[in-house]
N, C-alpha and C positions, 0 to 999 in steps of 0.2 A: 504494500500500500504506500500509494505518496502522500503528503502532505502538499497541496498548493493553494487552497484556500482555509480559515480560521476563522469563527466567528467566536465572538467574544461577548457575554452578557456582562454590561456597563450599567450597573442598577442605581450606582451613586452612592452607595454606602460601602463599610468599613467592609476592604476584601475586594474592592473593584478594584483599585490600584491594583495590588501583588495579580489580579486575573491578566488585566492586558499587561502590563511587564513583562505576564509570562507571555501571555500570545505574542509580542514583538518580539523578545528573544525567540522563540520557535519561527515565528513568520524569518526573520533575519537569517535564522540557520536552513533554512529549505525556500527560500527565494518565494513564500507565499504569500498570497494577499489576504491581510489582517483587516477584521469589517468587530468593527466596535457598534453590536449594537446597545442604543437607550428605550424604555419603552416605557413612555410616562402615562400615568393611569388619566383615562379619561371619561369626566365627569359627563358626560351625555351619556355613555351609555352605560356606566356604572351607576347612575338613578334609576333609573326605573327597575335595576334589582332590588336597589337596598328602600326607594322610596315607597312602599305599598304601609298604606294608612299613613302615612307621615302629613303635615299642613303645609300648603306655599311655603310659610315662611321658614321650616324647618330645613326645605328639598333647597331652598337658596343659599340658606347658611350653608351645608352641606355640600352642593356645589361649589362656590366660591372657597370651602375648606378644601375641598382635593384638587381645584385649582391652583389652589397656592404649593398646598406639595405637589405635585405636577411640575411647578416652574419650579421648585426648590431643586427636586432630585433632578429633574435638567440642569440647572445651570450647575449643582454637583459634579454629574457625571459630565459636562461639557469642560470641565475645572480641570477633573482627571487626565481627560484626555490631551487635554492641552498641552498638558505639566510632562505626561509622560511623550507625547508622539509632536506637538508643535512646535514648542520649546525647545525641546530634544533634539530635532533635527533630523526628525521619523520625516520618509516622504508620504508627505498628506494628500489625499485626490479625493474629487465628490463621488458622491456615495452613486452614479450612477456612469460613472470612466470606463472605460473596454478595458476588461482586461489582461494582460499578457503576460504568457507563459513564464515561471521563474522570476517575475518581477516582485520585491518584498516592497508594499505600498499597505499604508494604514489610511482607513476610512470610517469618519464617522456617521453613524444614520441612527437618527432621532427620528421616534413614533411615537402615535397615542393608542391606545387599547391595551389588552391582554396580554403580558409578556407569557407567560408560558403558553398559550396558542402561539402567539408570533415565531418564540424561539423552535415552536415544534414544525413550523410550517416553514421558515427559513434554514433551518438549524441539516433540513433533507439535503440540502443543496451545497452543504461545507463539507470539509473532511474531519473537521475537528472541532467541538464545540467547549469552552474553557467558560465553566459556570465558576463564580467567587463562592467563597465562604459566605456561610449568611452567621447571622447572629442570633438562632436560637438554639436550644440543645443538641440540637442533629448536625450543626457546622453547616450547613448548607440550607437553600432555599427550596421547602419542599415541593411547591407546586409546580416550578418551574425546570427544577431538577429532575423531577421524575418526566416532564416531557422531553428534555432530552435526550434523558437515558431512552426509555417509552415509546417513543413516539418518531423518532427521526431517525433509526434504525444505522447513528452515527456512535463513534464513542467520544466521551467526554472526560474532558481533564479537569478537576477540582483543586491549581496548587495550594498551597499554604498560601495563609495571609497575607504575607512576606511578597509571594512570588518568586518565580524560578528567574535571574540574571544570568542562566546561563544552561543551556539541556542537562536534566539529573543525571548526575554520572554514577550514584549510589542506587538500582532501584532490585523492587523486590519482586517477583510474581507470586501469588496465589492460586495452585495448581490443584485440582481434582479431576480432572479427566474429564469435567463437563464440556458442554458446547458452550453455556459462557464464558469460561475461562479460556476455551480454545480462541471465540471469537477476539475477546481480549490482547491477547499475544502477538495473533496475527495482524488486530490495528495497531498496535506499538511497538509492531518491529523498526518503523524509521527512528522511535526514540531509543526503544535496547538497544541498537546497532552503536548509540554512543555511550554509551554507559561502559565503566571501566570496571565497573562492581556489579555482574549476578546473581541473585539468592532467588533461587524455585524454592517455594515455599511447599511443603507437603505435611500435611501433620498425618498421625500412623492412625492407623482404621484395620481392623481384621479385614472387613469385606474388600477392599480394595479392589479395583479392576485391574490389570494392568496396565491401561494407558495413565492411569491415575500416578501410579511411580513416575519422580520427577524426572528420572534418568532418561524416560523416552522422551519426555519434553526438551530436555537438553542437547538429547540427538537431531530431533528436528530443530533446534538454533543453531546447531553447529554447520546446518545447511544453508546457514544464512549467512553464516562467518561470527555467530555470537558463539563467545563462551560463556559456558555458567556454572555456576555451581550449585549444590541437590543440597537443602538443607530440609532434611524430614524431624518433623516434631509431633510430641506427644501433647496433645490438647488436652486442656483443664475440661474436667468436667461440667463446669459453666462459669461464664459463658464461651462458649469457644470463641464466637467470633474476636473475642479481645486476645484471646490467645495468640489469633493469627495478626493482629497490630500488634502485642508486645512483640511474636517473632520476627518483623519487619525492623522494628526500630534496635533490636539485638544484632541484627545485621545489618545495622547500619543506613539501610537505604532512605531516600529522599524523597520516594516514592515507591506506591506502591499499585501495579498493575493488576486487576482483577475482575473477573465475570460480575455484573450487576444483576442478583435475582430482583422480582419481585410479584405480587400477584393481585389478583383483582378482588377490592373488596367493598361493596356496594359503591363500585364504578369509581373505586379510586385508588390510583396503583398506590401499593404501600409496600416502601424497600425492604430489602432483609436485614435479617439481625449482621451480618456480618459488614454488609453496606453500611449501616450507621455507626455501628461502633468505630470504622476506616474514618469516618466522617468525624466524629467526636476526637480525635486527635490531629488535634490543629499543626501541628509540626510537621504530617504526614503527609503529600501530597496523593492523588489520588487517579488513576485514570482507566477509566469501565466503560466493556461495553457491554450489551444487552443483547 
């Protein structure tokens, strides 16, 4: 898989910064076009959700309230952007430029509606979607996250806050032999290809398949020119999924690659236990596919 285009969700809060840092470091290393999207909530069509029995004068306050954040979280996320890609000396083009092959160019596009419809309906069309940290328990933004993962049948990279200044050279896989952990590998081979540090994560299981031992995973990287090394481990009896972040961060890595399950629960995807727990360590970077 190549990397040539990057969409980036620019929400204007705390984690947008370290998201496009990373996307411009990654857009810089594979010559791809970085698209910073904003998606500011818009009060026409978020009334008539929330206004049923409400008075005039209530539906106005209320309007003019999510106008104001509206232009807050834009001129926010317009702040970011500037600081890291205009300022900078990122080459900037409008969000609707031709564009060519190899070329690393940063674009901003500002919208009003639904950011996780938007992100899901744009997000088809990248090769790589880079969702921030969000700020509640789970590290990340649930609605909008699960349609990328979800819904755009892309993988998505969540770095740390921080943000990566440079491709992770430490990262981890998380290996079972599934089809999302396969799907995962094989959309991060342009990033394992730089990484200087390996760890196929396996923790031990009687039942085991054998595609599940890391060792076969590592024959197929070797066909790619990656080395790696097999670190199998014995999971705590709960919860495991932290098991598999503390044996990430034991080995060092800066990230960690991994299959994203999750499943339909009165029509709303809710991630797994091992997906959150990756998320709830913020040092951890993170990047899944589905």
């Amino acid at each position: 898989m190549s990397i040539a285009s990057i969409l980036t969700v620019l929400s204007g809060e705390e984690g947008s910064q370290g998201a496009l840092k990373t996307a411009v470091t990654l857009g810089q290393t594979w010559g791809a076009r970085v698209v910073a999207l904003h998606v500011a909530v818009d009060p026409e069509r978020s009334i008539p959700l929330l206004g049923e029995g409400m008075t005039a004068a209530m539906i106005t306050d209320l309007t003019a309230s999510l106008e104001a954040e509206a232009q807050r979280s834009s001129k926010a996320a317009e702040a970011i952007f500037t600081a890291v890609c205009r300022d900078a000396g990122r080459p900037v083009v409008a969000a609707d430029s031709a564009p060519q092959a190899g070329q690393f160019v940063t674009i901003f596009d500002s919208r009003k509606g639904d950011e996780a419809q938007i992100v899901a309906e744009e997000g088809r069309l990248h090769d790589l979607i880079i969702v921030p940290r969000g700020n509640d328990e789970d590290g990340a933004s649930g609605p909008t996250l699960e349609a990328a993962l979800f819904q755009t049948g892309r993988p998505v990279l969540i770095p740390p806050k921080g943000g990566y200044e440079m491709v992770p050279q430490r990262v981890a896989v998380a290996w079972n032999g599934s089809r999302e952990a396969a799907r995962a590998v094989a959309d991060a081979l342009p990033i394992l290809k730089h990484a200087r540090q390996l760890s196929i994560l396996s923790g031990e299981g009687r039942d085991d398949p054998a595609i599940a031992y890391p060792s076969v995973l590592a024959r197929y990287l070797a066909c790619h020119g990656i080395n790696a090394q097999t670190w199998r481990f014995q999971p705590d009896d709960w919860p495991v999924s932290q098991s598999l972040v503390n044996e990430a961060k034991k080995a060092g890595a800066a990230l960690l690659v991994m299959g994203a399950y999750g499943h339909s629960r009165l029509r709303e995807l809710v991630l797994g236990g091992a997906t959150r727990a990756a998320l709830r360590s913020g040092e951890l970077g993170l990047f899944m596919s589905h």
